[in-house]
PDB file of N, H, CA, C and O in Angstrom:
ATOM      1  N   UNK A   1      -7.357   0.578  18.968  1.00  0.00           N
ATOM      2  CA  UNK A   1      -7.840   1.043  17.673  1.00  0.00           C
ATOM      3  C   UNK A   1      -9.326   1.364  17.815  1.00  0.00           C
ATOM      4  O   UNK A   1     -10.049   0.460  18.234  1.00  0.00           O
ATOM      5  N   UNK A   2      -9.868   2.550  17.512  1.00  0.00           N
ATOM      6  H   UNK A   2      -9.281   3.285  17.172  1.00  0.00           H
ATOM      7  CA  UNK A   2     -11.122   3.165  17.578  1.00  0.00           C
ATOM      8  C   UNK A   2     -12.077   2.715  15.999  1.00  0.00           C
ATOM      9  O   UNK A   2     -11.846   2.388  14.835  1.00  0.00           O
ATOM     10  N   UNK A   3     -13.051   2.928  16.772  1.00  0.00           N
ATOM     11  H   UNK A   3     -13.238   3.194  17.717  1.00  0.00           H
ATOM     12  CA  UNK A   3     -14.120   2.430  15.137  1.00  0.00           C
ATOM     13  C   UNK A   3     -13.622   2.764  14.100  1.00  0.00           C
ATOM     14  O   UNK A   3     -13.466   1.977  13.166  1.00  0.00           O
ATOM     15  N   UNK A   4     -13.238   4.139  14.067  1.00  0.00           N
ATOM     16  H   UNK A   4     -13.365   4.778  14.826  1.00  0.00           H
ATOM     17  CA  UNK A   4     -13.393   5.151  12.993  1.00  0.00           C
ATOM     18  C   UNK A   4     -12.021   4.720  12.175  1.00  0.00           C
ATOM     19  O   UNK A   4     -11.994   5.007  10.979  1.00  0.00           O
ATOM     20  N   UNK A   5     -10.837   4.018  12.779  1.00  0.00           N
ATOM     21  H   UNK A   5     -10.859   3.785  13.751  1.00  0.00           H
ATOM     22  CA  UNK A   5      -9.740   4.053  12.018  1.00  0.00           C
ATOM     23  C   UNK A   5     -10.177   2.353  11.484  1.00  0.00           C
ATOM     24  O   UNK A   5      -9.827   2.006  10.355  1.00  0.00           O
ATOM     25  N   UNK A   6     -10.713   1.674  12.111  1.00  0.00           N
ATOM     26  H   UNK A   6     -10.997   1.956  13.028  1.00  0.00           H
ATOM     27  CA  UNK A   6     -10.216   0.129  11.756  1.00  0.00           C
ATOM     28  C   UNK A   6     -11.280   0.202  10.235  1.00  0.00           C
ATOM     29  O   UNK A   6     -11.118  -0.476   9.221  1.00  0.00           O
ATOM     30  N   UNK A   7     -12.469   1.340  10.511  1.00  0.00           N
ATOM     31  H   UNK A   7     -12.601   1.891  11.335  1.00  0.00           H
ATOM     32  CA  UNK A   7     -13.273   1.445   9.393  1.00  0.00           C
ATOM     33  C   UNK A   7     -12.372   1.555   8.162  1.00  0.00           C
ATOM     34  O   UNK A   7     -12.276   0.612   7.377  1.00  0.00           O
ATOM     35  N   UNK A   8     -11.468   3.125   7.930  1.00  0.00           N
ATOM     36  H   UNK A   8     -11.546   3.891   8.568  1.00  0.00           H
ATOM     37  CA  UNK A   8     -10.722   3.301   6.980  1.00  0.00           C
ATOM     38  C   UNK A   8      -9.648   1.974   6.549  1.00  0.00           C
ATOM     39  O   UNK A   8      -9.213   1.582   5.467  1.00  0.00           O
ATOM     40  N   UNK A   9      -9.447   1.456   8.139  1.00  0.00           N
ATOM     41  H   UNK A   9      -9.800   1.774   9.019  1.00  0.00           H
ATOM     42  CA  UNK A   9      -8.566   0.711   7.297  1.00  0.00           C
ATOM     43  C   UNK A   9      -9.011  -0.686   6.502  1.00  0.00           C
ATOM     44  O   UNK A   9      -8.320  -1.291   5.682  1.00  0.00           O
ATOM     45  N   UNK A  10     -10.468  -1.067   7.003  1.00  0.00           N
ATOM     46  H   UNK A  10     -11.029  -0.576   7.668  1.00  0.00           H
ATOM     47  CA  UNK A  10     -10.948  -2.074   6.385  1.00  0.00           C
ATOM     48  C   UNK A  10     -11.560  -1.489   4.852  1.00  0.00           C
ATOM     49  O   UNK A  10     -11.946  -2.341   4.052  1.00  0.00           O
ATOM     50  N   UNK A  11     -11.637  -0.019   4.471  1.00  0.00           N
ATOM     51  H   UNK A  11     -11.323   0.672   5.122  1.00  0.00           H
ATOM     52  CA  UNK A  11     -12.320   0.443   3.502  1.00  0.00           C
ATOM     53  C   UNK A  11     -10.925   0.599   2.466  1.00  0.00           C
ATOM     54  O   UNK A  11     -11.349   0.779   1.325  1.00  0.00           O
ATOM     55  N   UNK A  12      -9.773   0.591   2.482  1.00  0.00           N
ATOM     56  H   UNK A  12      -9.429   0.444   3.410  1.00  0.00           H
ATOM     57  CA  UNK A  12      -8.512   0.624   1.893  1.00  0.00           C
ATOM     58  C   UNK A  12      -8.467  -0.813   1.747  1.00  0.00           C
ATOM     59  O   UNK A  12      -8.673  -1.052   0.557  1.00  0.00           O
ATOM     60  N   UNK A  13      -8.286  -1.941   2.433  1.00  0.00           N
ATOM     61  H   UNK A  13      -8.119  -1.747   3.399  1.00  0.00           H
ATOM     62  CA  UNK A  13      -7.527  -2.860   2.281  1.00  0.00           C
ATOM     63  C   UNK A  13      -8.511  -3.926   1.590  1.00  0.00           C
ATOM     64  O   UNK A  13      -7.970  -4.954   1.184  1.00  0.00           O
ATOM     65  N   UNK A  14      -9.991  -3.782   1.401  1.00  0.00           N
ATOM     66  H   UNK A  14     -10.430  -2.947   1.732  1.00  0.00           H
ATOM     67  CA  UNK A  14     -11.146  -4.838   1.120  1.00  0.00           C
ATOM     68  C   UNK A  14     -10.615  -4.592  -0.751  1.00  0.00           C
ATOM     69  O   UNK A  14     -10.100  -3.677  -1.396  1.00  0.00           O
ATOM     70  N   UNK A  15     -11.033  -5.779  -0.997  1.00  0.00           N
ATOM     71  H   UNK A  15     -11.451  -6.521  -0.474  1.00  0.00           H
ATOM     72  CA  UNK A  15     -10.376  -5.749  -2.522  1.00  0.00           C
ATOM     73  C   UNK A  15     -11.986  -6.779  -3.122  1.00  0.00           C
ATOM     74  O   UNK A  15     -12.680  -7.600  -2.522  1.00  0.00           O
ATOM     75  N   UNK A  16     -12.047  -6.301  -4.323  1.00  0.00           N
ATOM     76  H   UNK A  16     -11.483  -5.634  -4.810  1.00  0.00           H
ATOM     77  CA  UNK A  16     -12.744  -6.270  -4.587  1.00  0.00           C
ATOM     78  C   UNK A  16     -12.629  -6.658  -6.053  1.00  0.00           C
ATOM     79  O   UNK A  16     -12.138  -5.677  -6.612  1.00  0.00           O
ATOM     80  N   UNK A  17     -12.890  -7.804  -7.109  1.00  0.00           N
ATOM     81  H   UNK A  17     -13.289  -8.601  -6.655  1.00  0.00           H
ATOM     82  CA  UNK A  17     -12.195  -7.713  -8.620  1.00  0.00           C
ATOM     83  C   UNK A  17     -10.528  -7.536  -8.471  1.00  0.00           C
ATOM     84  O   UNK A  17     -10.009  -7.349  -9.572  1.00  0.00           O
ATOM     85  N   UNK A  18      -9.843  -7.548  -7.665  1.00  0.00           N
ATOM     86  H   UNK A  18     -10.264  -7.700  -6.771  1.00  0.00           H
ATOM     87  CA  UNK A  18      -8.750  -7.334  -7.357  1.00  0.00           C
ATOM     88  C   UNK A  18      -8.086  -6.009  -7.002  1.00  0.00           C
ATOM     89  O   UNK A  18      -6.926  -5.738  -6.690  1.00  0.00           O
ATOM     90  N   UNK A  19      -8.945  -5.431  -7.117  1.00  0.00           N
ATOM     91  H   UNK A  19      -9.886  -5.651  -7.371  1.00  0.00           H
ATOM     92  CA  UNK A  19      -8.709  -3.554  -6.724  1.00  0.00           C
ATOM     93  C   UNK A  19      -8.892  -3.650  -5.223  1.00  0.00           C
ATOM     94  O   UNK A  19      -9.800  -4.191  -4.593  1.00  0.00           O
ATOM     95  N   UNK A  20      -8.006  -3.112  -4.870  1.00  0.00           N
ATOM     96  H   UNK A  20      -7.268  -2.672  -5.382  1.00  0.00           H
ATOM     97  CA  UNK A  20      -8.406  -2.155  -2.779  1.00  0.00           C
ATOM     98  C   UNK A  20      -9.189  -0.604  -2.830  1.00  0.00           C
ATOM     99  O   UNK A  20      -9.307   0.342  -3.608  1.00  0.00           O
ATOM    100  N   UNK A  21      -9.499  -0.895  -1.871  1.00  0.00           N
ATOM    101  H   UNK A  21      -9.403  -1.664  -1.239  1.00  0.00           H
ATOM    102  CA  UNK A  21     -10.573   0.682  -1.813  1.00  0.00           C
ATOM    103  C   UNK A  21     -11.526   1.077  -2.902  1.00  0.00           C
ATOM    104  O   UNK A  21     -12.020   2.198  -3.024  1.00  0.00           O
ATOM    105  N   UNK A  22     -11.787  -0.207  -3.870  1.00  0.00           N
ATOM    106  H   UNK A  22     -11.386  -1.118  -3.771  1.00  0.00           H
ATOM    107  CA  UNK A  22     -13.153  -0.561  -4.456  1.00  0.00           C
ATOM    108  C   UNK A  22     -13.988  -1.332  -3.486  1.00  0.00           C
ATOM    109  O   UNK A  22     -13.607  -2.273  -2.788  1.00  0.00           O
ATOM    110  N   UNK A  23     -15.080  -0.847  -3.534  1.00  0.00           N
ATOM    111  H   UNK A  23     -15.390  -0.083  -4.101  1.00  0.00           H
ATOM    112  CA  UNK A  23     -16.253  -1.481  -2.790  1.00  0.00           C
ATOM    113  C   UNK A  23     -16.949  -2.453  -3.460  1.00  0.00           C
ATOM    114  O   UNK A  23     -17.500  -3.478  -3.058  1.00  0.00           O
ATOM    115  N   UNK A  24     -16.814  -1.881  -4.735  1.00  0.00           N
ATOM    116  H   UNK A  24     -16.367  -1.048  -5.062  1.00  0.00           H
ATOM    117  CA  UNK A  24     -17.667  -2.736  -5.894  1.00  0.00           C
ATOM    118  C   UNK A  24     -19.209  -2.097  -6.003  1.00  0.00           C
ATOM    119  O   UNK A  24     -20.235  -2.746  -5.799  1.00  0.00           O
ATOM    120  N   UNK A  25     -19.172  -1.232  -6.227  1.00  0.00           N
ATOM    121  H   UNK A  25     -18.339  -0.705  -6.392  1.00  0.00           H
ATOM    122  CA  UNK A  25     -20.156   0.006  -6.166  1.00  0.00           C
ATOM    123  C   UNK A  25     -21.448  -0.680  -5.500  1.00  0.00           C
ATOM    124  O   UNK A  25     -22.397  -1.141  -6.133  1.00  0.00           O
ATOM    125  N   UNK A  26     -21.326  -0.662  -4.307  1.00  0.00           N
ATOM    126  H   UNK A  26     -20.555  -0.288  -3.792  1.00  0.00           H
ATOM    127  CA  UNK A  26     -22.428  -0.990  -3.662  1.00  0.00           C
ATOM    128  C   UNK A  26     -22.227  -2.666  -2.850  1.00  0.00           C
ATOM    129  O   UNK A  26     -22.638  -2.979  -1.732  1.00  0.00           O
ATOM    130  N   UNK A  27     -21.541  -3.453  -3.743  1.00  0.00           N
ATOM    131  H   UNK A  27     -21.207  -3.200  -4.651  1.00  0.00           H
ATOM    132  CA  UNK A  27     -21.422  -5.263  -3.281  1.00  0.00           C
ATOM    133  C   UNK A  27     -21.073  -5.106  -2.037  1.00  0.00           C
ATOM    134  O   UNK A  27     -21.728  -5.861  -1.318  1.00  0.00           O
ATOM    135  N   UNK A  28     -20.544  -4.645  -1.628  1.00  0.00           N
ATOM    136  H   UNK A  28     -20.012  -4.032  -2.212  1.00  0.00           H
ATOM    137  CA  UNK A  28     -19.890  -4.627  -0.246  1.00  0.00           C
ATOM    138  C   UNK A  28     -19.964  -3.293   0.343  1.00  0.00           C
ATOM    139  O   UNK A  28     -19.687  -2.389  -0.446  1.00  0.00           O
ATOM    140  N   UNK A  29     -20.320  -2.886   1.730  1.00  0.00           N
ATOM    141  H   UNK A  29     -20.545  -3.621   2.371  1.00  0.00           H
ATOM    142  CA  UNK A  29     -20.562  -1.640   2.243  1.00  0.00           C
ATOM    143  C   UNK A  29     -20.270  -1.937   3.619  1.00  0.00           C
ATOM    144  O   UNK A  29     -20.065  -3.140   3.780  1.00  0.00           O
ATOM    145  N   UNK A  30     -20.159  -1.080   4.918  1.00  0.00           N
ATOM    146  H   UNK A  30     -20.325  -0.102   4.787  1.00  0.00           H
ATOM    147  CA  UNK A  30     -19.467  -1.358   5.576  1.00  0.00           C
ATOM    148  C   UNK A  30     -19.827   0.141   6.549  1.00  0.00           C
ATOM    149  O   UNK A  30     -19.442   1.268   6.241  1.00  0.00           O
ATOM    150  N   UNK A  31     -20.657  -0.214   7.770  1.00  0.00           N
ATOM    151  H   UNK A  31     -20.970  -1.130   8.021  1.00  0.00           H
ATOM    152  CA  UNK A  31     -21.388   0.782   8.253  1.00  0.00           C
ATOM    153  C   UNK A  31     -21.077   0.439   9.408  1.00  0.00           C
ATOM    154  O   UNK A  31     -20.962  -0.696   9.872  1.00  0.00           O
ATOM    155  N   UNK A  32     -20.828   2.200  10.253  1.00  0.00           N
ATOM    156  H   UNK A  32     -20.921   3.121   9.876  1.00  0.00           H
ATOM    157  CA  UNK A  32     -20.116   1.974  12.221  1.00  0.00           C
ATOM    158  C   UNK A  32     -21.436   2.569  12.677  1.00  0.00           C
ATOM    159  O   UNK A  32     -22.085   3.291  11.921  1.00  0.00           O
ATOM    160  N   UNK A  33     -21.867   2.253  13.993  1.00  0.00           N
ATOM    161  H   UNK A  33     -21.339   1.666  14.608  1.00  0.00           H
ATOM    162  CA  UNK A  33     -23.224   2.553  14.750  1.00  0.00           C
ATOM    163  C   UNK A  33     -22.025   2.045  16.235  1.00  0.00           C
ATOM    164  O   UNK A  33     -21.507   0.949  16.447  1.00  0.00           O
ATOM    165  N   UNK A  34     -21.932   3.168  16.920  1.00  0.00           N
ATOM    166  H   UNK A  34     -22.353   4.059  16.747  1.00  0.00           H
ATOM    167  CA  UNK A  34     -21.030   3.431  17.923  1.00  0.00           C
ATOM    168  C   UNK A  34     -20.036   3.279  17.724  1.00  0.00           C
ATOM    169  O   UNK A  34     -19.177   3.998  17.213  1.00  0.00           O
ATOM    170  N   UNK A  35     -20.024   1.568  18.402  1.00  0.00           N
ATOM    171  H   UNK A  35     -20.721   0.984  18.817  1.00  0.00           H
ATOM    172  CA  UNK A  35     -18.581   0.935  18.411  1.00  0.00           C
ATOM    173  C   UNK A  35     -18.543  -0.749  17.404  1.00  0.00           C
ATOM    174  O   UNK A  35     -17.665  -1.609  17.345  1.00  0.00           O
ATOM    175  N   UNK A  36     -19.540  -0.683  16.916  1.00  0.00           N
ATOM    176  H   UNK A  36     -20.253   0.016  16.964  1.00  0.00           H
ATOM    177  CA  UNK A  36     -19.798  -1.991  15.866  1.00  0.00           C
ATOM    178  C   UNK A  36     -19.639  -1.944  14.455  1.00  0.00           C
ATOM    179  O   UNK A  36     -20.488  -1.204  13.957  1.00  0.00           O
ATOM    180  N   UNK A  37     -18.945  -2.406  13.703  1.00  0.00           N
ATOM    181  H   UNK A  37     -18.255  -3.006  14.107  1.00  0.00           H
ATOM    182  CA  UNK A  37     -18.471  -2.141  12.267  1.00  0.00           C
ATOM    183  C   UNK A  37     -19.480  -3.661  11.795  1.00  0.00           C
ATOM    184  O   UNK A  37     -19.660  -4.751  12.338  1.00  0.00           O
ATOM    185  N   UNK A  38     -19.873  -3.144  10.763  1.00  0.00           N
ATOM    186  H   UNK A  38     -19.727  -2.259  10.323  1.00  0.00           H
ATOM    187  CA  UNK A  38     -21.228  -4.260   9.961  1.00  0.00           C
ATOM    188  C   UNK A  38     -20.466  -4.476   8.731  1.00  0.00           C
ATOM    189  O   UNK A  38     -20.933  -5.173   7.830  1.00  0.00           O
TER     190      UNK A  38
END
């Protein structure tokens, strides 16, 4: 699994207030720099 997919899939599945693919406008963010997901 490459950065770029585990990103989407951590950006779909993070729940947030109980919603998925809410971030919580800003609470949580989630940034790739190569091969490192933050």
């Amino acid at each position: 699994m490459d950065a770029a997919n585990f990103e989407q899939f951590l950006q779909e599945r993070i729940k947030v207030n109980g919603k998925s693919g809410n971030l919580g406008g800003g609470v949580v963010s989630i940034e790739r720099s190569k091969s490192k997901l933050t």
